[in-house]
N, C-alpha and C positions, 0 to 999 in steps of 0.2 A: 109320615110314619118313619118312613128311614133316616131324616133327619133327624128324628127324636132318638131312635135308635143309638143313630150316630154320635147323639151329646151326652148320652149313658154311659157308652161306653169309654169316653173321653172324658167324663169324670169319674170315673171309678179309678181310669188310670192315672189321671193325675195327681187323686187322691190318695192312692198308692205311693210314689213314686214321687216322695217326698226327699229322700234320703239319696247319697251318693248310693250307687252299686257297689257291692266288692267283690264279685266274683263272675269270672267272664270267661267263657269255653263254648265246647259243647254239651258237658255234664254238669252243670248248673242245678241246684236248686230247683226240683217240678219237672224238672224233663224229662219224661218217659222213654224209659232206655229195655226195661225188660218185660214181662207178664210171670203172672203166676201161672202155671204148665198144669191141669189136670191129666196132660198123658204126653205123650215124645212131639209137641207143637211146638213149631218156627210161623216165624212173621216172615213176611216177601215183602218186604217195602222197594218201589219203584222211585226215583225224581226223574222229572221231564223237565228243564232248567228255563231254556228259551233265552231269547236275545241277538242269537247272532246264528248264522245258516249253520253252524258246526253243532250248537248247541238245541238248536231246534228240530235237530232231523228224530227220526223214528226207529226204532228198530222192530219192525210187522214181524222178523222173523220169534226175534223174544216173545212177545204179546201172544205169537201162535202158537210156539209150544206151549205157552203155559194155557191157553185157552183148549188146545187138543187132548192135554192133557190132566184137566181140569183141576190147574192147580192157583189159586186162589190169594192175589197180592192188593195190597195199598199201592196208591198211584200217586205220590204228591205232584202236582201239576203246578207249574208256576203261569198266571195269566199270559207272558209273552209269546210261551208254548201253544197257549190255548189259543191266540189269535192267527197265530203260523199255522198250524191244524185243525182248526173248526171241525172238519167234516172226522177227522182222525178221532178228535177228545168224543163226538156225540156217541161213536160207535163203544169208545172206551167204557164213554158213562152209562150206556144202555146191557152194556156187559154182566149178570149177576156174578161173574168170580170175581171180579174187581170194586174194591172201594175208592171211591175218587178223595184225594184229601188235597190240603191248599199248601203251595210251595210257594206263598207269597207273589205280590204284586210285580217289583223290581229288580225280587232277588238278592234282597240285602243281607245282613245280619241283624238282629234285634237288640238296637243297644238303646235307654235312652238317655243315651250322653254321646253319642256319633264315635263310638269306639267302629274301628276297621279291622281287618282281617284279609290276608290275601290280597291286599289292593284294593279293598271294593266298601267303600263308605257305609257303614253301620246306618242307622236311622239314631236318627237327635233327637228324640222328645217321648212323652209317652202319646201324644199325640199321632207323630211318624209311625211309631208302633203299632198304634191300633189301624193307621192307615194303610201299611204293610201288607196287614192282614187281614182287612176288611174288604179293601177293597177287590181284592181276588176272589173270599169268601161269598161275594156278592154275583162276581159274574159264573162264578159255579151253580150258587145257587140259582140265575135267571134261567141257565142252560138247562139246568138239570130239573130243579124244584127240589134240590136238597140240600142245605149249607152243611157242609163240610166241618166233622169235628174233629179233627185232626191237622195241625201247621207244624211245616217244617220249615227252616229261616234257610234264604241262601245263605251257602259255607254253614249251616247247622252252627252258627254262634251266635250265643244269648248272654246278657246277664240274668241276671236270678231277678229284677224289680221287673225286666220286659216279659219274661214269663209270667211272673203272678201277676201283668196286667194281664196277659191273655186267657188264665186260667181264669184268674176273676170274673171273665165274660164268655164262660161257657167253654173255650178252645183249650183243648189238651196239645202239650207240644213233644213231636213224635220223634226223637229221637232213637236210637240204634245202639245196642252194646256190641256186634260184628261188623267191622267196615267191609265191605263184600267187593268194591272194585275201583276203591280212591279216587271217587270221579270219573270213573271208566278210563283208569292208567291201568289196572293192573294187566296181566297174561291173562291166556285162559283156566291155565293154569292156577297160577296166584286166585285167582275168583273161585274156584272148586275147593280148592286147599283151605280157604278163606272162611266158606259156607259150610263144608263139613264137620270144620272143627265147632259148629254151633251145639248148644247144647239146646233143652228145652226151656223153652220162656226166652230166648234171643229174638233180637229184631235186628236184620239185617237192613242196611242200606246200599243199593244198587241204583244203575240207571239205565231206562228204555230208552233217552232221547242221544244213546253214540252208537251205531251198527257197526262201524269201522272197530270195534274196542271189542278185547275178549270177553267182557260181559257176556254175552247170549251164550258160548260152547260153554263158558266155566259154568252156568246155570244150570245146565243141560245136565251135565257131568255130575253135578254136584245133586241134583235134585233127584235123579235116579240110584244115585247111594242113598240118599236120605230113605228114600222112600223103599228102598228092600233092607233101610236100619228098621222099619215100623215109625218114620216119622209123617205127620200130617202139617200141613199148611192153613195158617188161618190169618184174615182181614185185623186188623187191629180194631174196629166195630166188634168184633167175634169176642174180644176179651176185654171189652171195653171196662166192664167191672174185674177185671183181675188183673190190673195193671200197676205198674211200680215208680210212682215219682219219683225222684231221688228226692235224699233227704235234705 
């Protein structure tokens, strides 16, 4: 059955993905960057990247305030994370404020034509493409019993043909209109400054996997303004139908 799966979805993209690409970023063509706001709501999106001990570490402390304080994020999880953390992701996934979503297999970008970014080789094919993100999709799903609708590509770059492979086969790709802490460079500062200038219907992008980074204070800071502005927090599942592909 998964093999059947597998040759479905490796033809739809191929079938797609006829044509060169022409447009290559992270606001692409399909990529969900905002929602539609019925009241003052922000998106928490988390990446946990994996690969390397810097990249793989946790930050318990982030994860706790937002769990004490019952404040409710997306997790894109990249499988190398998941394999460094096992016993970390089950408690994550068992969590009701948190959505677990797929931050890819390798950690690539989504190209298919092996476009790079950052130093770090794109995926070639529509095939690569769907391998990117299946195969992660997959061990989510074995952990959890729930595939994950939501991918974000390592370094967040697409073309617009690797997207509508992935849309075409169910996956929505989660993009951010607030960069919230450039990788976990920014101050703690820069991260609060970052987050409160959000409006309603932003998705922010952050990361739980750097403790060393001012990520955790800037969130802190930034989430208790939000929240005596009258802002709430919700899962991108939460507005799955009021969400805004670009055009």
């Amino acid at each position: 059955m998964q093999k059947i799966f597998l040759s479905l979805l490796l033809f739809f993209g191929l079938a797609f993905g006829a044509d060169e690409p022409t447009q290559w970023g992270e606001n692409v063509t399909g990529v969900v960057t905002t929602f539609n706001a019925s009241k003052k709501e922000i998106a928490l999106t988390f990446d946990a990247c994996g690969g390397s001990f810097r990249s793989s570490q946790y930050d318990a402390e982030l994860i706790g305030y937002l769990t004490e304080n019952r404040i409710p994020a997306t997790l894109f999880i990249n499988s190398r994370w998941i394999h460094s953390n096992p016993e970390i992701f089950k408690e994550l996934a068992t969590n009701p404020l948190f959505e677990i979503a797929n931050h890819g297999t390798a950690h690539r970008p989504l190209s298919v034509n092996g476009k790079s970014i950052y130093n770090i080789q794109g995926t070639r094919s529509a095939e690569e493409v769907l391998e990117e993100i299946n195969a992660n999709a997959l061990l989510i799903e074995k952990l959890t019993g729930k595939r994950p609708l939501f991918f974000r590509s390592g370094t967040a770059y697409y073309d617009e043909q690797a997207v509508a492979i992935a849309r075409r086969n169910g996956v929505e790709i989660g993009g951010f209109s607030i960069l919230g802490d450039a990788g976990a460079t920014f101050s703690a500062d820069k991260v609060t400054y970052q987050i409160t200038n959000a409006k309603s219907g932003d998705i922010i992008v952050l990361h739980m996997n750097h403790p060393e980074s001012g990520t955790r204070e800037g969130v802190k800071a930034a989430v208790e303004k939000l929240k005596s502005n009258g802002f709430s927090f919700i899962r991108l599942s939460d507005v799955k139908n009021r969400l805004n592909p670009l055009p």
